[in-house]
C-alpha positions in Angstrom: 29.3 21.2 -140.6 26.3 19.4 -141.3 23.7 17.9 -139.3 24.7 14.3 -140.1 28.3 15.2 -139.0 27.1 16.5 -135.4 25.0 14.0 -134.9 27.7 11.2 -135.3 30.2 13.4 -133.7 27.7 13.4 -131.0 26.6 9.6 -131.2 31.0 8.7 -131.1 31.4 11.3 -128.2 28.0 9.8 -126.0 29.3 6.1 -126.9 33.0 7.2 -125.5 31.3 8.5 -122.7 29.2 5.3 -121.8 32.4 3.1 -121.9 34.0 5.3 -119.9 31.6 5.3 -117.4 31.1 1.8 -117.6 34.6 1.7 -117.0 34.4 3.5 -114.0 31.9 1.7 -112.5 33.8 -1.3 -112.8 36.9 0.4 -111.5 35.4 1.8 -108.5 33.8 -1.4 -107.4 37.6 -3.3 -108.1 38.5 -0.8 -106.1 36.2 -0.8 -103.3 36.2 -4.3 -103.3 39.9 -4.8 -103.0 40.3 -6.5 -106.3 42.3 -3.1 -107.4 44.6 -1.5 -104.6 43.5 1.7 -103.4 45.0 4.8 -104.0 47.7 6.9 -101.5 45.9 8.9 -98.6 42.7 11.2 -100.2 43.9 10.5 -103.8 41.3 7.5 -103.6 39.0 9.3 -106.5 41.1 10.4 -108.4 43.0 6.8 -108.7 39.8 5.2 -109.6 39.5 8.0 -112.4 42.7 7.2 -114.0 42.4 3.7 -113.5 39.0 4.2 -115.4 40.5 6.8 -118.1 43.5 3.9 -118.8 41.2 1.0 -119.2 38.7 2.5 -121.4 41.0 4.6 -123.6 42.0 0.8 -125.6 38.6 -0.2 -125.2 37.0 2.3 -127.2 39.9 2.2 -129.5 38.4 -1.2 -130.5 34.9 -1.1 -129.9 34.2 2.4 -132.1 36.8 1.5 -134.6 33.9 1.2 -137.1 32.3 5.0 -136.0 36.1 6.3 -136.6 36.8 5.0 -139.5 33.3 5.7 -140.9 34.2 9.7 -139.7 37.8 9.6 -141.4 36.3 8.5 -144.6 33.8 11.2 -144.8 36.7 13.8 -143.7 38.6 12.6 -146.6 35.9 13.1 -148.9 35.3 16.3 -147.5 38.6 17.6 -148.0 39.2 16.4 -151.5 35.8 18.3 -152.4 37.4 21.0 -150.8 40.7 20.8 -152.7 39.2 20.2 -156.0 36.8 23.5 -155.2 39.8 25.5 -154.4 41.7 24.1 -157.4 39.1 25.3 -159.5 39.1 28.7 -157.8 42.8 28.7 -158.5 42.2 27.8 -162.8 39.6 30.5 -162.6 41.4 33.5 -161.6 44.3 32.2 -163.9 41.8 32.5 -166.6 40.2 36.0 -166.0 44.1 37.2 -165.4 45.5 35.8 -168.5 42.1 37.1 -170.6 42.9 40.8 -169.3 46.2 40.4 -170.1 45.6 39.6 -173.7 42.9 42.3 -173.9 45.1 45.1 -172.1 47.9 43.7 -174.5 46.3 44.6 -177.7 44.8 47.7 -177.0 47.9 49.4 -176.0 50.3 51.2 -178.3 53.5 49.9 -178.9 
């Protein structure tokens, strides 16, 4: 990969991260408040983590729609490069087999 692909990968990845803990801040304090019910027995934190994992899952799918479809087109381009470079690969050895067919061909007694 490049250095332009980690460092989006990384800025979408850090931006998920801050909405999920923004997200989780929230949650807990609903939580702790009594806005939110609390969960069964010790399952308290974990209840407030899926709470926090629902809520910002559709959130970022919004927010960083932008970021992902910025990332899908350059992973499109990518793999069409990549296609057209293998495709050429592919007409290339055709080439050199059908040449040394026609060479092998006429030099050998019939």
């Amino acid at each position: 990969m490049e250095s332009d692909e980690w460092i989006e990968m990384l800025r979408y990845t850090l931006m998920r991260l801050g909405i999920f803990a923004g997200c989780l801040v929230v949650v807990w304090g609903a939580v702790y408040s009594g806005i939110f019910p609390r969960g069964f027995g010790n399952s308290n934190g974990l209840w407030v983590l899926l709470l926090a994992m629902v809520l910002s899952a559709p959130i970022s799918w919004v927010v960083l729609r932008k970021e992902r479809d910025r990332a899908s087109v350059r992973i499109v381009g990518k793999v069409d490069r990549m296609k057209a470079n293998l495709e050429a690969n592919r007409s290339q050895e055709d080439e050199a087999v059908d040449a040394a067919r026609t060479q092998g061909g006429a030099a050998a007694p019939r």
